[in-house]
Structures are given as C-alpha cells and as structure tokens.
N, C-alpha and C positions, 0 to 999 in steps of 0.2 A: 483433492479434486480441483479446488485453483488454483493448483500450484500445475498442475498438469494441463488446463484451461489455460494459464497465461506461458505456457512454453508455445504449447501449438497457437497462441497464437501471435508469439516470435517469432516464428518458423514463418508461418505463414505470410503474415502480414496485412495492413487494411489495402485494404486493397488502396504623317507630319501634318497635315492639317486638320487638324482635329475639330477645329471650330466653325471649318467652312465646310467641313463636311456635315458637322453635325445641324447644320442651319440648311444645305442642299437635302440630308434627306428628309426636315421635319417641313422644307418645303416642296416638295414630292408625295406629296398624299399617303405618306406615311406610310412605306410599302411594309409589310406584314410575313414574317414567319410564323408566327403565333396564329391561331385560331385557337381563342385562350379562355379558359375556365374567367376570374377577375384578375387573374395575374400571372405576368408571363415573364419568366426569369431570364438572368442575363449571365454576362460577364462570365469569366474567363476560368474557368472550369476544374473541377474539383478530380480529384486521384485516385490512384488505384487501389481500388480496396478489391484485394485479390483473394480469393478462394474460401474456401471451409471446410471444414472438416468435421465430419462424423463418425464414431465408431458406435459399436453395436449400441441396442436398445434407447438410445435416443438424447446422448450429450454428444460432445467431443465437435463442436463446428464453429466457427470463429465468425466472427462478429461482424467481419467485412461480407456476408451473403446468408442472405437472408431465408425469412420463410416467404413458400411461395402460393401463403394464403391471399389470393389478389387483392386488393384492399378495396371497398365499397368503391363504385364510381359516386361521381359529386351528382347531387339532382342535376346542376349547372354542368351545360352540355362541354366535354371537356376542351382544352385548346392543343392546339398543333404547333407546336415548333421546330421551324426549320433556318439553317443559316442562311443568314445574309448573302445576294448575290455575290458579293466582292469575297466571300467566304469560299466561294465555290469555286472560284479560281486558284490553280495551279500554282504554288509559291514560286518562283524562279528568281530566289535572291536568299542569301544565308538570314540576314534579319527578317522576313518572311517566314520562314522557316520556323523561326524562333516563337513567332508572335504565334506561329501556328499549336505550339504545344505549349504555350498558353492561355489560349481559349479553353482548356479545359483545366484551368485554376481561376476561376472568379474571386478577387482580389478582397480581401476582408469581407469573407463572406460566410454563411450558415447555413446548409442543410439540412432538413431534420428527413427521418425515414421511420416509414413503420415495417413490423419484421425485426428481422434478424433475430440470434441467439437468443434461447426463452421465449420468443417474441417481447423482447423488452422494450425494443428502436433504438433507435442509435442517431447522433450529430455527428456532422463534420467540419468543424472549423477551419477556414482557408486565410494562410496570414502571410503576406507579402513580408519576409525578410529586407529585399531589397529586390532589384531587378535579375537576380541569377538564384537568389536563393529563396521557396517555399515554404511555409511550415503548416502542417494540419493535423491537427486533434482530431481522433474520432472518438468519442464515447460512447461503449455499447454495454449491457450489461454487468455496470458497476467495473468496467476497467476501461481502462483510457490509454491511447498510444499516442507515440507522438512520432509524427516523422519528417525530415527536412529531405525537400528533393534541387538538383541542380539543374538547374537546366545552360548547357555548354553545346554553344554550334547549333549543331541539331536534333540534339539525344537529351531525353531528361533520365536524370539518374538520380534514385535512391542512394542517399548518402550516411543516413541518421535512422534510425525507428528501434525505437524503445519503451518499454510501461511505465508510464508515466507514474511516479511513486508520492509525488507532493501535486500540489494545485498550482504551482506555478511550473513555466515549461522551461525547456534552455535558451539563455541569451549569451551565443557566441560572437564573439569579436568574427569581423569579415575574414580576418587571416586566420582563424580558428576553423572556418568551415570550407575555405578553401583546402584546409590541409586535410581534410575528411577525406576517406577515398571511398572510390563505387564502390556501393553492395552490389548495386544489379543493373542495368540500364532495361528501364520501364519502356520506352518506346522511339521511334527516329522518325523524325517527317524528314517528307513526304510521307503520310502511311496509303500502304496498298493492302488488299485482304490478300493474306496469306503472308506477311510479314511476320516473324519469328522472333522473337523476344525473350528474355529472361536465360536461357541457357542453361535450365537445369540448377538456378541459383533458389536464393531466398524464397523465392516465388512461385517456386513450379517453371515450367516453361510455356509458356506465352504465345498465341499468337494470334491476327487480325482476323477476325471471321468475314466481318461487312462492315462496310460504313456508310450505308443507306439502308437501315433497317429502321421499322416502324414501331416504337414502343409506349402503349399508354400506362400511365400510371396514376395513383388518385391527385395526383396535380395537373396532370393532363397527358395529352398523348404528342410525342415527341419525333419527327423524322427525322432522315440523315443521321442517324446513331452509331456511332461507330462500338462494337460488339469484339471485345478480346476473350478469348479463353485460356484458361490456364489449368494445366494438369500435373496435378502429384499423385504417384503411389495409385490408391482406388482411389480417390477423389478426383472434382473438375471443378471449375465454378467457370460462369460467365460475367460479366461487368459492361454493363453499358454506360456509355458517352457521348454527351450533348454538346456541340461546343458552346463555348457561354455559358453553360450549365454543370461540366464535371460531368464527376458520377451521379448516374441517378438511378438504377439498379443492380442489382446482382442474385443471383441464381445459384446457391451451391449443392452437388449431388456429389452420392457414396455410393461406389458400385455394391449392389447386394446378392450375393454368390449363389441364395436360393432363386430367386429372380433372371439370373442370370444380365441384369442391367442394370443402368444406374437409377438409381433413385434420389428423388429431391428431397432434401435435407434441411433448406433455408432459403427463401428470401426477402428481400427490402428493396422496399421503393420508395422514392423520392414522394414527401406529403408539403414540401414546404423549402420554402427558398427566399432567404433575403439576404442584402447588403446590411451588416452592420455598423453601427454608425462609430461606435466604440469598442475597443477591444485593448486587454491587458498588454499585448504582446507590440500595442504599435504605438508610437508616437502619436497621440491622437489630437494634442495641439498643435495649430496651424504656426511653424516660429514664426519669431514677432523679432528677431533680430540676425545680425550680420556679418562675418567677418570682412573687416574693410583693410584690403593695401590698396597702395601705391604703385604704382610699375609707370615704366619711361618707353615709349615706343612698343608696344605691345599689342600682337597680334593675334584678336580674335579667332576661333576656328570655328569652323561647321556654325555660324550663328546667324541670327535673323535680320533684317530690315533693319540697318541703320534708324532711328528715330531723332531730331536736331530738337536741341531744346529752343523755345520759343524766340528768344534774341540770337541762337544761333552758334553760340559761345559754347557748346556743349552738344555730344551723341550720347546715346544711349542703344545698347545691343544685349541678345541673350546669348551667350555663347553654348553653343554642345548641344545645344536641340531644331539646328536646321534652320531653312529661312526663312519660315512660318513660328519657328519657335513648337514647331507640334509634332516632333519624335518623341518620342518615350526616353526617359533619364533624367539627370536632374543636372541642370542647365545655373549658368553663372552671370549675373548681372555687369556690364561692363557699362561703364560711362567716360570715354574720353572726350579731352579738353582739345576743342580744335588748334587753339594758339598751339600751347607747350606741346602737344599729344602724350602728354600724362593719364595714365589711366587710374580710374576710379576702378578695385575689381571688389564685388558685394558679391560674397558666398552666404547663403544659407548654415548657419551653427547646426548641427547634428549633433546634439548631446547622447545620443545612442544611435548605436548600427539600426536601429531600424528606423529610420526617419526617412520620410521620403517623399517629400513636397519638393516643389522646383517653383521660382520667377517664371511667368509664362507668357506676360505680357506688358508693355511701361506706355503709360503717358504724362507726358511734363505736364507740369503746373504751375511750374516758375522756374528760372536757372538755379535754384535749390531744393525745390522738390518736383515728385514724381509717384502719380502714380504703381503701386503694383500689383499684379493678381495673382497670386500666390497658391498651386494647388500639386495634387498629385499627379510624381514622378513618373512614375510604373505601376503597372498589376491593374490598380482601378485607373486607366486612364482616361480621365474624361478633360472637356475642352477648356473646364477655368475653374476657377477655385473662391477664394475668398481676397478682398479688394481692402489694400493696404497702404499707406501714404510714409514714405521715402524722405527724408532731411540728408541730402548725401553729404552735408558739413558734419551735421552734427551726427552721423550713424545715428539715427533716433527712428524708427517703424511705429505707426499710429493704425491701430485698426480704424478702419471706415465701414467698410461692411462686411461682417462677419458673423453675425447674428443667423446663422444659414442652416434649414433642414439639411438632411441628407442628400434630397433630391432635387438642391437647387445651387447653383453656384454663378458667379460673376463670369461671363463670357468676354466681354468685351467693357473699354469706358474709355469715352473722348470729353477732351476738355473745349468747354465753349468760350465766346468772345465776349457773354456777359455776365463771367463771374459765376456760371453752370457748370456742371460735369452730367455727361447721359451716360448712364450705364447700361448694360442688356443682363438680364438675367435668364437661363438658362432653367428652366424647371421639369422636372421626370415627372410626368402623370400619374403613375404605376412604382411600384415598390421595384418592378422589373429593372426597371433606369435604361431603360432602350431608346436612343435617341429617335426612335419611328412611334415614340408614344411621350412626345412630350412639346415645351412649346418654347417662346423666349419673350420676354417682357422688357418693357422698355419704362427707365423713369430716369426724372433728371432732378437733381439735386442743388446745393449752393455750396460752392467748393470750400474746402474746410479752411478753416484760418489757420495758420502760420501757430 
C-alpha cells in the first residue's frame, strides 16, 4: 500500500529601491490588501501542489489536494487579501516577469494546511537556493517530497522532486543544478486564464482558470487568486494562488462512473503562515567576513552612489545592484583610492551555495573604516539587514548590531560630527512582514572604538 501511495505520488506531484519605497508606503497610511483575521501573510509564494488521486473505496489520493471538509471559520472576522497596486500592473520588462513568478515562493517560509490525505495536513517548506533556484518540502502523511524548481526568463520549471528518504534534503553545487533538466514547465508570465501548461507531462496538463477569484480559508479570505487546473486520466484537482502567499488551497476529484461526475476526494487549506527565522537548508549566519583584492583602474558596473570617505582620500560603492543599491542579487563592495585609483574589492565568503546576504549600504567612519549593512540577497528581499563595522586594512568585520528579531533590521545609518552614529531600524508589526504593517525607529549611538 505505500509503496503504491508513494508511486502516485511521484507521478503526480505536490503540487531597486527597496528602502525608499518601504518608508513611502509605511508613510502613506498604510494602504491595505488584507482585511485580516490578526495576521496577514506575505512574501513570495509557495508552489504547485498538483492533483490527487483516488481510486475506489476511499485511498489512492496524493497529498498535495486535500479534503474538502471546509475548516471551521475563526470567531475573528476573517481577513482579505489582495495584491499590492504596483502588483496589478502589467510586467513590461523580462526582470518583471521574473519577480512576477516569484511572488508565489515566499522566501524561507512555512505553510501549514489542514486536510489533505487521511486528513493528516500537511507543510510546506519554501527555501531560497539562490536567486534562480527553489527548494520546498511538503510533508503530508508520514511522506515527504522534495522539489527544486528553476526559474529562467519567464517560465518556472520543475527540475528535481523526489521522496525524500533521510531528514536531510539535497545540497547541490550551482553547476549541479544548472545541469538538471525540465521535468515540466509549471507556468509563464504574463499569466492569462486559459493559459495551458504542463503538456501532458508529470503533472497532468494544466491550465489558468482565473486570476481574480475570491477564496476564504480558516486564515482568511483571499482575492485576486489565481486558480490552475490540472487533469489526468479520471482525476482533476485545482490549486489556488495568492501572490505573497503561494499555494493556499487545493481541491482534488475522481470522476465516479455510477454518478456519472466527478466527485471530491481531498482538500486543504491554508491554517497558518510564517517567515522562518532559521532553517537547515540556508546559511542562516549573517558572514562576518571578506574576500579582499586589489585591482588597478577598475570599473564598477550597475553600482550605486559613489560615497567619499570623510578627508576625501577614498570612495566607496556597491556594485551589481543599481544605484540605490536596491535590485535583488548579491552586490560587491568596492572602495577606490582617489590618488592611485586602486581598488579595494570586498566580496562576501559563501562557504555554501546557499548563502545569500549582499552589502546594501556603506557609511565611513574614518579613512579606515566603514560602516556596513549587510542583508538578503533574493527571495526574502527586504530593504536592510543587520549593521556591521569594516577595518578595510586589516579585512577584520565587527558586528554592531546584530542582535535582531526577524521582523526588524538596520535600514539606514549616518555618521554624525560628534562622535554619533543614527541608525533607523525598520520593524514588521505582524508576523506577516508587509511593509503597510510596520514602522521605523530612530536611535543614535557613540561610534565604536577603533
């Protein structure tokens, strides 16, 4: 019986200015998608848990679609979420595009559902490999999948999924999963309803139903849903998507020959939703060091704001993330010497592929140190990180402040004229971390000794 349980469900399957924006909208009265139960989820959206399966008398249905016993509503009157205006607009740019089918991967993030197979419920864990590559756990009665998806251009594509046979999952080098090739391609933005997907692969084949549908669940009720169906054989399932959110339901039915229609077999829905603050699979120390060369006449690309060190003898730039320092990727500290134009270049050490902090912001302190604010890369992108002090003689990185919930990080920090530093800190109200539900604090310190 599990051995025929975990075939089907092989087959099947589970289914740049970041800081000035986030400061315009928490000073904009904080415009609202959510009309929300006490917490209203975010970030960048969870995957396809595709179909189920049933055969007679009441097994055979996979874990990614659930039962479709509604689950009690909350006393607390439920909330509504819908995307962001700037969401609603049209992508008209390939990285657009991109960012688009990843609002439904919330970037080290948890799921939990009630429903599904048995009615056991089921997780889904969402783990940023890097800015192209995915990884999510689902756990659903007593079996665990794993699957890494790509996202290239403007198609995300199933690359990996597998039953997970130990507790720990795979850690492939970047060239190891570049050489992976499509199982299926999952979906293409722009999506329009009636978009067709999957092709009769792994998956069943696929396609867009709506993406303005209204769906509550016992975490609240949800609009702008984008609603895929998927058909194999006698079965179908549905799968709903929030963006920011992932998956947050699924529906699967088995057509029944006496009936002459289909019948519901499974579903699950979303009870719960958070950012986790730690997780196996990621680099979850913020580094704390550098790799330092030298280079002679070298030219920054795509980088930010010059910054002059205080006597003037010295700049400081971020290269690779724009001229705010606030695209998505992991960006390169450059410091040249105005005399020589010798360059200081400070990369971040990645002792594994999955690391994914960037320098985000610099301010001098003296012509030997600086300021850094050091935070994530991709996947959970928010606008600062945690605040770190730079000796660029001696490559030496001193934490300053780092002491930091999950929901609060260093935005910005200026060096004052008497022997101060003012920091802003950036704090999430809500477990949600929506910058329309949070605030920024202001405190100033006595700048560290040498």
């Amino acid at each position: 019986m599990n051995d025929i349980k975990r075939q089907l469900l092989l087959k099947i399957g589970d289914t740049s200015d970041r800081a000035a924006r986030v400061q315009e909208q928490i000073q904009k009265n904080k415009r609202k998608r959510v009309k929300r139960k006490p917490e209203r989820l975010t970030y960048y959206a969870t995957i396809l848990a595709f179909l189920g399966m049933i055969t007679v008398a009441s097994i055979l249905i996979i874990p990614n679609f659930l039962t479709e016993k509604q689950a009690q509503p909350s006393e607390e009157s439920p909330m509504t979420v819908t995307p962001n205006e700037e969401n609603k607009e049209e992508p008209n740019q390939e990285e657009d595009l991109t960012w688009t089918l990843r609002e439904y991967f919330p970037s080290n993030s948890k799921s939990v559902f009630a429903g599904g197979y048995e009615d056991s419920g089921s997780t889904i864990d969402t783990i940023w490999i890097n800015q192209f590559y995915i990884k999510q756990i689902k756990s659903n009665a007593g079996e665990t999948f794993e699957s890494i998806y790509r996202i290239k251009e403007n198609k995300l594509e199933l690359v990996y999924r597998e039953v997970m046979e130990a507790t720990s999952s795979t850690n492939m080098t970047f060239e190891e999963l570049e050489s992976l090739p499509t199982i299926e391609i999952i979906l293409e933005a722009p999506f329009q309803a009636g978009d067709q997907y999957g092709y009769g692969g792994t998956l069943g084949e696929g396609v867009i139903v709506s993406l303005n549908e209204e769906i509550t669940t016992p975490l609240g009720t949800f609009t702008d849903v984008m609603v895929v169906e998927t058909t194999a054989d006698a079965y179908r399932a549905r799968s709903y998507y929030a963006p920011n959110y992932g998956y947050i339901k699924g529906i699967s039915e088995y057509w029944d020959e006496e009936k002459g229609d289909y019948v519901i077999g499974l579903t699950e829905d979303i009870t719960e939703f958070k950012h986790t603050k730690e997780n196996d699979d990621v680099d979850n120390k913020t580094p704390e060091s550098f790799a330092k060369t030298i280079k002679s006449d070298y030219k920054p690309e795509f980088h930010s704001t010059w910054v002059p060190s205080p006597n003037g003898g010295l700049r400081a730039t971020i290269e690779g993330l724009g001229e705010q320092a606030g695209e998505e990727g992991i960006g390169t500290l450059v410091i040249e010497s105005i005399e020589t134009k010798d360059s200081l270049i400070f990369k971040l050490l990645e002792a594994e592929q999955n690391s994914q902090y960037t320098p985000k912001e610099v301010a001098w302190i003296d012509e030997q140190r600086l300021f850094v604010i050091i935070g994530y890369g991709y996947g959970m992108v928010t606008a600062g990180g945690k605040l770190y002090m730079l000796d660029i003689e001696k490559n030496e990185v001193k934490p300053i402040i780092t002491d930091l919930t999950n929901k609060e990080e260093v935005m910005s920090v200026k060096v004052n004229e008497d022997g101060t530093f003012t920091y802003h800190l950036h704090v999430y109200d809500t477990d949600a971390m929506e910058s329309s539900e949070s605030h920024i604090e202001e405190e100033t310190l006595p700048l560290p000794k040498p």
